[in-house]
RODOBA-468084 format. One line per 2 residues: number of its first residue (from 0); their letters; for each residue x, y, z of N, C-alpha, C. Coordinates in steps of 0.1 Angstrom, whole numbers, plus 5000, padded with zeros to 4 digits. Layout:
! residues N
NUM = a = X:Y:Z:X:Y:Z:X:Y:Z | ...
END
This chain:
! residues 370
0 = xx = 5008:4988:5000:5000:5000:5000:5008:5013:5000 | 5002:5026:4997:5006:5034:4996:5015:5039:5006
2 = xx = 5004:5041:5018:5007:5045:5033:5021:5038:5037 | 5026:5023:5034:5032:5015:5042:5046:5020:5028
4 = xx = 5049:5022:5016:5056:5028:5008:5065:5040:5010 | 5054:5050:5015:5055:5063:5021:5065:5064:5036
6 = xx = 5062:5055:5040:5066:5058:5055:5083:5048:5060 | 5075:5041:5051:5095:5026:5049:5105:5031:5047
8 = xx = 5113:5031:5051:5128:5037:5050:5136:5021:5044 | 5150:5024:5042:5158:5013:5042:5161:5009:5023
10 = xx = 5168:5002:5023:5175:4999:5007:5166:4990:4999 | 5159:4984:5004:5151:4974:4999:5138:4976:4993
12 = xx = 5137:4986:5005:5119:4990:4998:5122:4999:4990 | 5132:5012:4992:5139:5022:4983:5137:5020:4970
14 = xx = 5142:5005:4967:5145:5001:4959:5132:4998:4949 | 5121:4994:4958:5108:4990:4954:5101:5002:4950
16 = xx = 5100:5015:4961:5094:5024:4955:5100:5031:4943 | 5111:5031:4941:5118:5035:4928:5110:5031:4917
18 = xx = 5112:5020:4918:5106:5011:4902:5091:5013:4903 | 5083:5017:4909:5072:5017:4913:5066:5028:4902
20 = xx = 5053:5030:4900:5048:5043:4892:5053:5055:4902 | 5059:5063:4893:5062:5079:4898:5052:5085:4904
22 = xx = 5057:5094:4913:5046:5103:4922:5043:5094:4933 | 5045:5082:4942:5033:5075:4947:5043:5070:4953
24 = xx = 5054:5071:4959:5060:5069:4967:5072:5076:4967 | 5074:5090:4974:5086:5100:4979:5096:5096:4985
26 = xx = 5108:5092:4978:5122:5093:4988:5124:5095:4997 | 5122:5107:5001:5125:5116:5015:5110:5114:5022
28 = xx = 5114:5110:5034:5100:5105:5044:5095:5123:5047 | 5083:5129:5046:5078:5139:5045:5077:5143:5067
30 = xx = 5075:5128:5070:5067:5128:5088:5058:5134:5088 | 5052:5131:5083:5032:5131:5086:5028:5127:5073
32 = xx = 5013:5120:5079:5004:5116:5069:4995:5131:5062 | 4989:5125:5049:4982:5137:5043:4968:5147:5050
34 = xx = 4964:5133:5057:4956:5140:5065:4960:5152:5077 | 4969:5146:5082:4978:5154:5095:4980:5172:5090
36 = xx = 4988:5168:5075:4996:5179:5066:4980:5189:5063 | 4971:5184:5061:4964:5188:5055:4954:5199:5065
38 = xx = 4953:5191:5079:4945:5197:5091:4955:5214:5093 | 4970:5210:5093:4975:5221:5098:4974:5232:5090
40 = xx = 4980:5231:5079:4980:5237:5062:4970:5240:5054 | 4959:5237:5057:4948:5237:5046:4932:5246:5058
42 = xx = 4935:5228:5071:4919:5231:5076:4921:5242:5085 | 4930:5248:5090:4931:5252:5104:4929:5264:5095
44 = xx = 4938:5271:5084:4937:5286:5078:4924:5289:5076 | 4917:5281:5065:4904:5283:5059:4893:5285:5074
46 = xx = 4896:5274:5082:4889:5271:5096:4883:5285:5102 | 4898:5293:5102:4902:5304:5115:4893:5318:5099
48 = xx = 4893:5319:5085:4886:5318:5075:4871:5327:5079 | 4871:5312:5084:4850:5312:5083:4851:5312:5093
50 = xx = 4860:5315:5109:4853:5320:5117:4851:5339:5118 | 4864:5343:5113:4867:5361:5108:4856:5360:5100
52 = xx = 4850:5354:5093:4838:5357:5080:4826:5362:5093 | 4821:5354:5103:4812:5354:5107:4813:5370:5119
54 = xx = 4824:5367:5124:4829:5382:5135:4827:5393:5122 | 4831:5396:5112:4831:5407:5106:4817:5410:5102
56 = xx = 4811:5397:5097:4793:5402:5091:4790:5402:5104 | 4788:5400:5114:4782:5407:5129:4784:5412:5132
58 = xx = 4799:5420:5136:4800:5429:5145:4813:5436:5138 | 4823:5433:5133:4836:5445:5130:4829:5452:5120
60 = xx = 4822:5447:5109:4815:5451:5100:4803:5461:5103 | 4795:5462:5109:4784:5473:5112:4793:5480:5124
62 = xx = 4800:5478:5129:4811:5488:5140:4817:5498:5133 | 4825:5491:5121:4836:5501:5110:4823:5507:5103
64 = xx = 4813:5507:5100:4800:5516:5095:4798:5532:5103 | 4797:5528:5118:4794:5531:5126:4805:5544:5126
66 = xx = 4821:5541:5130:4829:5544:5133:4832:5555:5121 | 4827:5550:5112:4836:5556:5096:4821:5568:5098
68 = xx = 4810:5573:5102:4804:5584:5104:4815:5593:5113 | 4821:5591:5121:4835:5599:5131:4838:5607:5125
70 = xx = 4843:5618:5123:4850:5627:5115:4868:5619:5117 | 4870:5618:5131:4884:5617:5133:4886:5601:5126
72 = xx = 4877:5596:5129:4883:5580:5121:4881:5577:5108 | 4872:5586:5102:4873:5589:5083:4884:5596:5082
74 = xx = 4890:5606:5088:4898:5613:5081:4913:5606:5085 | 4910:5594:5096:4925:5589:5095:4923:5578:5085
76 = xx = 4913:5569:5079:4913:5560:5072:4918:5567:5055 | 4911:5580:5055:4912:5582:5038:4932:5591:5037
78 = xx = 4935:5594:5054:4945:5601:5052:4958:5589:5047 | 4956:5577:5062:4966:5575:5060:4964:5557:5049
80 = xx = 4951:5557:5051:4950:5540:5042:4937:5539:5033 | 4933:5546:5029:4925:5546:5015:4910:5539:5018
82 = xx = 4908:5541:5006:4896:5524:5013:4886:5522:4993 | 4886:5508:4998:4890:5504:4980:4900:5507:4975
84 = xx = 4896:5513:4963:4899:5521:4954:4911:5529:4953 | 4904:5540:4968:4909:5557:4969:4922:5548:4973
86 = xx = 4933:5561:4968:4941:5560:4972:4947:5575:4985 | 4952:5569:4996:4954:5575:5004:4964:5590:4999
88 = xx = 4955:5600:5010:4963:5613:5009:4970:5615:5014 | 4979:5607:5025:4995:5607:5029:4997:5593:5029
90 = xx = 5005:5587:5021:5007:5569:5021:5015:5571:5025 | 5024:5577:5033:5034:5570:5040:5036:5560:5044
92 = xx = 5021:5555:5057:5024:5545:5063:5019:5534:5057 | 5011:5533:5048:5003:5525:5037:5016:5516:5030
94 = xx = 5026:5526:5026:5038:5523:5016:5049:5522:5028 | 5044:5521:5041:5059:5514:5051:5053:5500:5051
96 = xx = 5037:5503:5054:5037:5484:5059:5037:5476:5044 | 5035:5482:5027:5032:5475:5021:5049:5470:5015
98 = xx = 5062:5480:5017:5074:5475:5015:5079:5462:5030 | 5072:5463:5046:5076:5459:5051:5069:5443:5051
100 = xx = 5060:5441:5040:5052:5431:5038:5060:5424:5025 | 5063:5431:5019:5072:5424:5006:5088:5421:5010
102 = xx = 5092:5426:5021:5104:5418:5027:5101:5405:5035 | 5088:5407:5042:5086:5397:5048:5085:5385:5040
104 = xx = 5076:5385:5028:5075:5374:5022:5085:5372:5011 | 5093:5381:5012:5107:5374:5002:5115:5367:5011
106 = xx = 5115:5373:5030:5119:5364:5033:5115:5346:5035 | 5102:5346:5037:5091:5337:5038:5095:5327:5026
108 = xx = 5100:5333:5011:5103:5325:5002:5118:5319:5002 | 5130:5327:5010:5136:5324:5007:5141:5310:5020
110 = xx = 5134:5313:5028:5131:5301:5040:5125:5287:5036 | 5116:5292:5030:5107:5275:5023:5116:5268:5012
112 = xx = 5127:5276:5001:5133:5272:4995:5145:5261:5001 | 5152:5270:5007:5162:5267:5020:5157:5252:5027
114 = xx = 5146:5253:5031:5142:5240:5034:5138:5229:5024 | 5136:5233:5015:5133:5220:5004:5146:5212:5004
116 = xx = 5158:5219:5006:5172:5212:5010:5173:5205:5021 | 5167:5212:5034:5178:5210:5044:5164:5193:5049
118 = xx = 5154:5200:5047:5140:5191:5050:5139:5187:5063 | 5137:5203:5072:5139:5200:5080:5135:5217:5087
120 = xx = 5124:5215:5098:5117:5232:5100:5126:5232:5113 | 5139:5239:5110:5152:5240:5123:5142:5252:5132
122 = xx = 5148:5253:5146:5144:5266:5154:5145:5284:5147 | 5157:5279:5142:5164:5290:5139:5153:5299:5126
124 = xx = 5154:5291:5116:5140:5295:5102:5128:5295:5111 | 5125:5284:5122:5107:5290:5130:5106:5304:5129
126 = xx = 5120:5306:5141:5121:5321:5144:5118:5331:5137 | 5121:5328:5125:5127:5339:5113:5109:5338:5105
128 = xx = 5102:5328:5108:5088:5329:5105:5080:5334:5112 | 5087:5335:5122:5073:5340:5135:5078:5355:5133
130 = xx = 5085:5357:5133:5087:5370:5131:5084:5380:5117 | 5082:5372:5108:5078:5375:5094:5059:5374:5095
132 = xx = 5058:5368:5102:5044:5366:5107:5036:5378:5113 | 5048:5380:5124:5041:5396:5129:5038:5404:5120
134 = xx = 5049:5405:5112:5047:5416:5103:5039:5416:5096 | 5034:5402:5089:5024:5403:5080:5009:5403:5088
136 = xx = 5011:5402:5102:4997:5403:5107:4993:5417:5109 | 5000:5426:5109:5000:5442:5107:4998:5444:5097
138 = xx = 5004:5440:5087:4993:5442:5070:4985:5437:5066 | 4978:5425:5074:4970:5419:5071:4953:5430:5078
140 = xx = 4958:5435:5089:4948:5440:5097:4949:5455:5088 | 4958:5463:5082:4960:5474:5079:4947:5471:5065
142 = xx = 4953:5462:5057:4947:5460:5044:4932:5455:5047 | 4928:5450:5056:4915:5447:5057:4908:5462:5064
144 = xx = 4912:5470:5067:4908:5487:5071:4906:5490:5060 | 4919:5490:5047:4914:5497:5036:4902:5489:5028
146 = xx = 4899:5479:5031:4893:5473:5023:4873:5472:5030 | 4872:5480:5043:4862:5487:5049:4861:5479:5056
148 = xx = 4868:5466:5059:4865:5458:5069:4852:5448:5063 | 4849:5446:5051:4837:5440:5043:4844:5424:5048
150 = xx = 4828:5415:5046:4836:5403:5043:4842:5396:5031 | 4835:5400:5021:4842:5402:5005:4859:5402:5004
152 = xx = 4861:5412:5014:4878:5420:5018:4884:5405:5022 | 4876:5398:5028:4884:5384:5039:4885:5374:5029
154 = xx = 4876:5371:5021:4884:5364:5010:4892:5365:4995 | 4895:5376:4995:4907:5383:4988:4916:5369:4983
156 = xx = 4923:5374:4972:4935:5363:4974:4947:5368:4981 | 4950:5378:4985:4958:5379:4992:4955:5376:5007
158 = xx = 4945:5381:5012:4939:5374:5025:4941:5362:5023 | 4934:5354:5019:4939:5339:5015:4953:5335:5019
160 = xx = 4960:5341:5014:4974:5337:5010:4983:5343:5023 | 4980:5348:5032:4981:5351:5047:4974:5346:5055
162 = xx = 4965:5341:5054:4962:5329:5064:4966:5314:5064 | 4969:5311:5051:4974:5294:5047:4992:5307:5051
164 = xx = 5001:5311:5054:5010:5311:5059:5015:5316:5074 | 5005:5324:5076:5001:5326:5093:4999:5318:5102
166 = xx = 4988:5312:5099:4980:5305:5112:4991:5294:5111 | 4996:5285:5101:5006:5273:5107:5014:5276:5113
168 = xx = 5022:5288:5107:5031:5293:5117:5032:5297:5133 | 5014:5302:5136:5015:5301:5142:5010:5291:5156
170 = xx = 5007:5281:5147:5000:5268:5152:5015:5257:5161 | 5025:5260:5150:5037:5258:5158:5044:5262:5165
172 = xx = 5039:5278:5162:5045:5283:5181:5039:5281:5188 | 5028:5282:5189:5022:5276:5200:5018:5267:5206
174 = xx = 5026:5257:5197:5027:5239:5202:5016:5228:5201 | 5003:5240:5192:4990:5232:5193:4990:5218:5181
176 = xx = 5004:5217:5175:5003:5204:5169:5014:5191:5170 | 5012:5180:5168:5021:5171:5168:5027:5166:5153
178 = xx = 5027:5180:5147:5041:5174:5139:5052:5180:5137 | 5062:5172:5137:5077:5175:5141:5082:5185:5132
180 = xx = 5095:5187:5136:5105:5197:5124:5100:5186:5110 | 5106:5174:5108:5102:5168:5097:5091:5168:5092
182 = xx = 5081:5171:5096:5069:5177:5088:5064:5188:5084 | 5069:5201:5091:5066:5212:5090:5070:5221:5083
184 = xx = 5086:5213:5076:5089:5224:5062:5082:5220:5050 | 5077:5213:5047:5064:5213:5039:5055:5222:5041
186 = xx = 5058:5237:5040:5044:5246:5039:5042:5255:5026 | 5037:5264:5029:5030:5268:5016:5032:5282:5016
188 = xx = 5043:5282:5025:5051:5297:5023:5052:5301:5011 | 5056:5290:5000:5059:5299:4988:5047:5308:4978
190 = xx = 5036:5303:4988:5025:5317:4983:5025:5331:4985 | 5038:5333:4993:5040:5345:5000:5044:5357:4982
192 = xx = 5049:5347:4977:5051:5355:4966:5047:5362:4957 | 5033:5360:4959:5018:5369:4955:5018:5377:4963
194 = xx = 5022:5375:4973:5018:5387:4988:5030:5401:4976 | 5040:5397:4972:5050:5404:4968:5044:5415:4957
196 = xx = 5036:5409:4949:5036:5416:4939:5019:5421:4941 | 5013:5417:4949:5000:5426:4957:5004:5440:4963
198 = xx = 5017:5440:4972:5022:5456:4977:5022:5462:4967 | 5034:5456:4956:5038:5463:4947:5029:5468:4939
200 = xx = 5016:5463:4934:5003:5472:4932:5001:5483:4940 | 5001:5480:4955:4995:5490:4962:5000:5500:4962
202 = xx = 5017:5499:4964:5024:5509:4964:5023:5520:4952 | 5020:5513:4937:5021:5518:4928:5007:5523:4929
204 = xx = 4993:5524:4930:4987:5525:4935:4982:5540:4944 | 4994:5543:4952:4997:5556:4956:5002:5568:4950
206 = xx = 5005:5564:4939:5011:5573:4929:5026:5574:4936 | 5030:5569:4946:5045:5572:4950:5056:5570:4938
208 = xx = 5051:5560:4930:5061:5559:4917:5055:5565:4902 | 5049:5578:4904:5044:5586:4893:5054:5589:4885
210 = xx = 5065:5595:4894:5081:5602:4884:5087:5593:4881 | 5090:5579:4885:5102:5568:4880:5096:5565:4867
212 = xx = 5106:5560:4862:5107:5558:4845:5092:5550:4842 | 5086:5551:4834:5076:5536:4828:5080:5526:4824
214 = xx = 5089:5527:4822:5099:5512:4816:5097:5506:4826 | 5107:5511:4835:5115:5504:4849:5104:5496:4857
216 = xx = 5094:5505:4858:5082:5499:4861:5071:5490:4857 | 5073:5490:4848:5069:5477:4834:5078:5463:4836
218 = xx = 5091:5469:4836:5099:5455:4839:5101:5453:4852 | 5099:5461:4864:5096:5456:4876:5082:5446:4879
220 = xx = 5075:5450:4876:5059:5448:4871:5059:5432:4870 | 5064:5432:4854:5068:5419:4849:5072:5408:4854
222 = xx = 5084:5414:4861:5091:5403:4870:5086:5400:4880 | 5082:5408:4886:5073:5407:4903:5060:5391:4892
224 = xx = 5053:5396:4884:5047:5386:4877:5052:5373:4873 | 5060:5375:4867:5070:5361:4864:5074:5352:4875
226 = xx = 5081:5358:4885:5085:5356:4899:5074:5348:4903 | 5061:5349:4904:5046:5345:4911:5040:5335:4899
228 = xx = 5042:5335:4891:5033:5321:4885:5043:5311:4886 | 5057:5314:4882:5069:5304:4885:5065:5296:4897
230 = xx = 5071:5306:4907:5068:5301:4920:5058:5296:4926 | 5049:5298:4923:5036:5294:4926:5032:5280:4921
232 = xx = 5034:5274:4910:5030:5272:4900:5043:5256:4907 | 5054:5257:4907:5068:5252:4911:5067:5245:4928
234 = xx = 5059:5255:4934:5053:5249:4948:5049:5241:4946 | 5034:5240:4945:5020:5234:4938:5028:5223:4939
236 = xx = 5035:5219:4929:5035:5205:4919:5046:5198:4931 | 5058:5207:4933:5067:5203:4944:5058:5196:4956
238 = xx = 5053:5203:4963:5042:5202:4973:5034:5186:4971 | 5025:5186:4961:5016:5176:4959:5027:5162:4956
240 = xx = 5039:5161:4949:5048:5152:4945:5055:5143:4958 | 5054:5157:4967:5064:5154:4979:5054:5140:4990
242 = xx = 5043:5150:4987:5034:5144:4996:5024:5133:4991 | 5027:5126:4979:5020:5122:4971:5009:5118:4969
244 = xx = 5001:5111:4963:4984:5110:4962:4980:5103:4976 | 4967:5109:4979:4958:5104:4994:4958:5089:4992
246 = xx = 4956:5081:4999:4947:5065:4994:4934:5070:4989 | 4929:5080:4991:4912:5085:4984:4913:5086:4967
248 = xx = 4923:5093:4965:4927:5094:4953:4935:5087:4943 | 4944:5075:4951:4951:5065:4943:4944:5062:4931
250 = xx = 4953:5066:4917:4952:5059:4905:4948:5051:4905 | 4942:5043:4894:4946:5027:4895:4947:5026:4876
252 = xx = 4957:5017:4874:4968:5022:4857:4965:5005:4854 | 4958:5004:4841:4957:4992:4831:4970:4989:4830
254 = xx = 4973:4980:4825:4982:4973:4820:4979:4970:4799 | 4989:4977:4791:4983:4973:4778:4992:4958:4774
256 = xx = 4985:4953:4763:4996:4946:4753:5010:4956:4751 | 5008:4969:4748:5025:4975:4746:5035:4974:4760
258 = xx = 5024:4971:4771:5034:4974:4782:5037:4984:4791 | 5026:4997:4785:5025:5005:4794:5016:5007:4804
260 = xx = 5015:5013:4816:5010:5015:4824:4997:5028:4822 | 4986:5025:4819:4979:5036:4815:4965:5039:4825
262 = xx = 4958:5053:4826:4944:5054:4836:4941:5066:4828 | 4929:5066:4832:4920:5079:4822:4928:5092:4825
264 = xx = 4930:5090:4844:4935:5110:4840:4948:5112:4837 | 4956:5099:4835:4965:5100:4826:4962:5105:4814
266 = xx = 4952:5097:4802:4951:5103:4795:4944:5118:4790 | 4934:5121:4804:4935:5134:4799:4949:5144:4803
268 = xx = 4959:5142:4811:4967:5147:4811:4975:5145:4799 | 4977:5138:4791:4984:5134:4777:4980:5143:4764
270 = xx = 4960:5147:4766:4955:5155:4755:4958:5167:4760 | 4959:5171:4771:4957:5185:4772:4971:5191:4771
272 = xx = 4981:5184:4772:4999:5184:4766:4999:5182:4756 | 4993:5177:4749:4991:5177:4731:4986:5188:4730
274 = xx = 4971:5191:4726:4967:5201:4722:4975:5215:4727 | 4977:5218:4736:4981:5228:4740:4994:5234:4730
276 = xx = 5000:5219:4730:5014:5220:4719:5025:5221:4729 | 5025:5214:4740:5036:5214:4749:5043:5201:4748
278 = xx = 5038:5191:4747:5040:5179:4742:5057:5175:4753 | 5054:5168:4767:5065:5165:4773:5072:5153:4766
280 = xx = 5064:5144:4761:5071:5137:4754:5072:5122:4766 | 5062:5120:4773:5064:5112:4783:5056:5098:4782
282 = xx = 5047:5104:4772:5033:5092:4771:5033:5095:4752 | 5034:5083:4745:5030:5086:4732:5021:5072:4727
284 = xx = 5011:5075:4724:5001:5059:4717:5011:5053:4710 | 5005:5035:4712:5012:5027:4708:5003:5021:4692
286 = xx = 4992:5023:4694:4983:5008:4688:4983:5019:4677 | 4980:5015:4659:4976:5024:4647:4966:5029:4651
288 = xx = 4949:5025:4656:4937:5033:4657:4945:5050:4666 | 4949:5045:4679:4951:5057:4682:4962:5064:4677
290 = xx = 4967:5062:4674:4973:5074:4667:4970:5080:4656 | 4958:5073:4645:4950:5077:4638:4940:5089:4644
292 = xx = 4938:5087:4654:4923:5090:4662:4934:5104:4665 | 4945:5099:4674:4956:5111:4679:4956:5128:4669
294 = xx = 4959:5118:4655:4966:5127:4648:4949:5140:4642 | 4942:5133:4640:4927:5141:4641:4925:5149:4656
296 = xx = 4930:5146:4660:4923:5150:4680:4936:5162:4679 | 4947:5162:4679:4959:5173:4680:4956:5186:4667
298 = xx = 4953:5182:4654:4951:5195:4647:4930:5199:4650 | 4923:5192:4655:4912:5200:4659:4915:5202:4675
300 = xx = 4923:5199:4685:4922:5203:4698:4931:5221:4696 | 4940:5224:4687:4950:5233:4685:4941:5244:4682
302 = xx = 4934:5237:4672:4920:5248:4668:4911:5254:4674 | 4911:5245:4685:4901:5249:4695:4904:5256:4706
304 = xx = 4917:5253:4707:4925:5265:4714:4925:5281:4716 | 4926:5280:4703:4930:5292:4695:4918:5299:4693
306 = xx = 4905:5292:4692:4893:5299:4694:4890:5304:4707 | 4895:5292:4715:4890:5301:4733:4899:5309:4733
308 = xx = 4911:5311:4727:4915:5321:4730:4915:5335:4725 | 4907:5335:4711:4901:5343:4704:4889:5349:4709
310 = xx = 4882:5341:4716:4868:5345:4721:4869:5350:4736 | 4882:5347:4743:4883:5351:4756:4889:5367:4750
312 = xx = 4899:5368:4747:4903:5383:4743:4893:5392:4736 | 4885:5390:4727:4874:5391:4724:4864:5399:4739
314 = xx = 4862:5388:4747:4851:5389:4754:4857:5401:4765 | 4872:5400:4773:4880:5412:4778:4881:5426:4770
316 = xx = 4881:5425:4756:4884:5439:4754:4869:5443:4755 | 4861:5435:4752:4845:5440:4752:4840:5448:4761
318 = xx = 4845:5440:4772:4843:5445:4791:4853:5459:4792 | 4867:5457:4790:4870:5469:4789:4862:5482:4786
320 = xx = 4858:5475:4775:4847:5490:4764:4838:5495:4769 | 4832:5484:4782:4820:5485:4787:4806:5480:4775
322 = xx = 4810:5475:4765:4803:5468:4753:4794:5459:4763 | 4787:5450:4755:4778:5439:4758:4763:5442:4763
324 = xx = 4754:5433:4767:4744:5436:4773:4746:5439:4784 | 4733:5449:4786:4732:5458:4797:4717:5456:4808
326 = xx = 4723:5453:4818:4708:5450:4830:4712:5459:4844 | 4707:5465:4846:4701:5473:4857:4710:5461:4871
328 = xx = 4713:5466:4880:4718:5458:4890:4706:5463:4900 | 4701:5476:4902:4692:5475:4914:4679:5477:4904
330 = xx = 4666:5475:4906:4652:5479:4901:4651:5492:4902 | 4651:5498:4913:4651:5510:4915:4653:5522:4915
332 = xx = 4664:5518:4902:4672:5532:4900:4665:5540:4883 | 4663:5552:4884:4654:5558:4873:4666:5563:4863
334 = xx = 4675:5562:4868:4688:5570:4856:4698:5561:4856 | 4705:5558:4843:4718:5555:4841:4722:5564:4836
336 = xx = 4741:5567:4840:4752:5575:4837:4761:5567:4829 | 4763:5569:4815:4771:5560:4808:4781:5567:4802
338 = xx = 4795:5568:4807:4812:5571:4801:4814:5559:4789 | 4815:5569:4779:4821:5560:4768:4837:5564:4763
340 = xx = 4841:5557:4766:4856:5559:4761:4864:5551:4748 | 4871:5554:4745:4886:5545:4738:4890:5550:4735
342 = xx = 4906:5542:4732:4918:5544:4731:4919:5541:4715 | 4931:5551:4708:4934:5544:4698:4929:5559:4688
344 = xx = 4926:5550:4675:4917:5561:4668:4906:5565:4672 | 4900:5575:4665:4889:5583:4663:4879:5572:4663
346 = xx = 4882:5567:4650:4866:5563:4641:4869:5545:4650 | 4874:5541:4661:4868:5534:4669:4859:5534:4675
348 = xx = 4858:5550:4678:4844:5556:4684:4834:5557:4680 | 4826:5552:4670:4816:5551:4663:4810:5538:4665
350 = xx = 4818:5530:4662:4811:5514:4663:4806:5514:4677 | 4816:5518:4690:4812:5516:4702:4800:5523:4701
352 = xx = 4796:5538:4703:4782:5544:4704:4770:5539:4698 | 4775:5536:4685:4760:5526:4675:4757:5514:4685
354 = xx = 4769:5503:4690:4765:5491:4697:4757:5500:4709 | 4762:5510:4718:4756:5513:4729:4746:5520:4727
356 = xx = 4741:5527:4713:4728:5529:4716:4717:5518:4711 | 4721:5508:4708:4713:5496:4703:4714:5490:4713
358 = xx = 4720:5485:4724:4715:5480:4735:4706:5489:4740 | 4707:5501:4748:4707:5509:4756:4688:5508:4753
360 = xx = 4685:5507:4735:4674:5514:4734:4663:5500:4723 | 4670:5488:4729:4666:5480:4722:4646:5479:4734
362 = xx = 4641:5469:4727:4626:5469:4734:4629:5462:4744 | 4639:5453:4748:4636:5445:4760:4635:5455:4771
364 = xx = 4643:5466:4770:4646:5474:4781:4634:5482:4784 | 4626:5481:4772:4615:5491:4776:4599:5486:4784
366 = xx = 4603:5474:4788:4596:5466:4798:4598:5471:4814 | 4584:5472:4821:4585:5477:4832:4592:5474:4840
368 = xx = 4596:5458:4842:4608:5457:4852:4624:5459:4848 | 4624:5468:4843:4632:5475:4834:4635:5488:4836
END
């Protein structure tokens, strides 16, 4: 079994899970089961989640309503931390916590990395998390001010992505679990790296980087981008590999006449690396029909591609335009205010106004609950 694979140490079985199907039995003993990894890392953040969901729609939430009629606590929210949108009229302290949040979590990344080596959560890196922890719990509370204190605000992806690296952190200081150093550099610190390129919005955001070049900020931009799907993306797979499939989820792989080991989500993992045109080169049909069948399936799956991707850019610049059909969000309201804009030429502005006055003034609209 999986479980008894997972957990065996020694040359023999080594040897066994080697030759074994990939993914489904990890080298390096993780020390803890999936379930264990899963309570600390997954249930306890989301957990602590939906209990802040319930405090904020009862009480922080109609409090900050309350509070934000104040003269003195409106004018410190819009002075010093914005709310949405606005951007603050002195960011100073907005752009201390949102630079002292993007050190945190570069440290946060450069800790988790560190451990994929050493495989092993020493005192020394705890430290250096608990303390990256504080910090981020002061932006975590700052950022949820600017964001009105809504519950909408609590499931953000960056909220998100500070609670799956907080609460374990600090679940281990506080001794509330039984899994050792060997289990607990397995986390999911390396989401901190979105936390990175979230400031760096915010910061920009303040107009603090109005005068620096556009370039520089384009290729800062970029990278901060690049940096976050890599990593992100590099975790994930790391992560799931390390820990490998639940017993809930164990494959189970035919055996063909060619001799390979095959299961459906294998093969949809095979079409969607074909069509895509990434083609790892890991799985290729053996028998004539399918590769008959293959070679039809790769030039219409390419095509089909290329259409969602036609129809999704399509559908974004539309929304940009404010194009498409148009519905009333409240019943109640007797006037619409409609900004039409674009970029570019002139005579792009034509087609947009004919489409918006043909919605705007087509007959459905002219129905009473309308």
């Amino acid at each position: 079994p999986i479980s008894a694979c997972w957990q065996t140490r020694g040359p023999v079985r080594a040897m066994e899970c080697s030759d074994s199907i990939p993914g489904l039995c990890p080298r390096e003993k993780v020390g803890c089961e999936w379930e264990d990894w899963a309570q600390v890392f997954l249930a306890w953040p989301l957990g602590v989640l939906s209990a802040l969901t319930i405090v904020f729609g009862c009480a922080l939430g109609p409090i900050y309503a309350k509070w934000h009629s104040e003269p003195w606590f409106r004018s410190f929210v819009t002075s010093f931390l914005g709310a949405n949108r606005d951007s603050p009229t002195s960011p100073g302290l907005l752009i201390a916590i949102c630079a002292a949040q993007m050190v945190s979590s570069t440290v946060n990344l450069v800790v988790w990395i560190s451990r994929t080596y050493q495989r092993i959560a020493s005192e020394t890196t705890q430290d250096i998390l608990i303390a990256s922890a504080s910090v981020d719990i002061i932006a975590w509370c700052l950022h949820r001010l600017h964001g009105q204190l809504r519950v909408a605000s609590l499931w953000e992806i960056n909220s998100v992505v500070n609670m799956l690296t907080i609460v374990p952190t600090m679940i281990v200081a506080s001794g509330w679990t039984s899994l050792g150093g060997k289990g607990m550099w397995l986390s999911l610190d390396f989401l901190a790296s979105y936390c990175i390129l979230y400031n760096f919005h915010l910061i920009q955001d303040t107009g603090v980087l109005r005068y620096s070049a556009v370039l520089v900020q384009m290729a800062a931009e970029l990278a901060l981008q690049l940096l976050t799907v890599i990593t992100v993306m590099a975790g994930i797979v790391f992560t799931l590999e390390v820990l490998g499939d639940p017993e809930w989820l164990a494959d189970s792989f035919v055996e063909t006449e060619a001799g390979d080991s095959i299961s459906y989500p294998q093969m949809m993992y095979f079409i969607i690396v074909s069509i895509t045109t990434v083609g790892y080169g890991d799985f290729a049909p053996r028998t004539v029909l399918s590769r008959i069948f293959m070679s039809f399936f790769v030039v219409l799956g390419v095509a089909f591609i290329y259409v969602i991707q036609y129809n999704f850019t399509t559908a974004w610049q539309q929304q940009r335009e404010g194009s498409g059909a148009f519905r009333p969000r409240r019943k109640t309201d007797e006037h619409v205010v409609a900004v039409l804009c674009t970029s570019g030429q002139a005579r792009k502005f034509g087609p947009l106004v004919s489409g918006f006055l043909r919605e705007i003034l087509h007959d459905l609209h002219m129905h009473e609950e309308y």
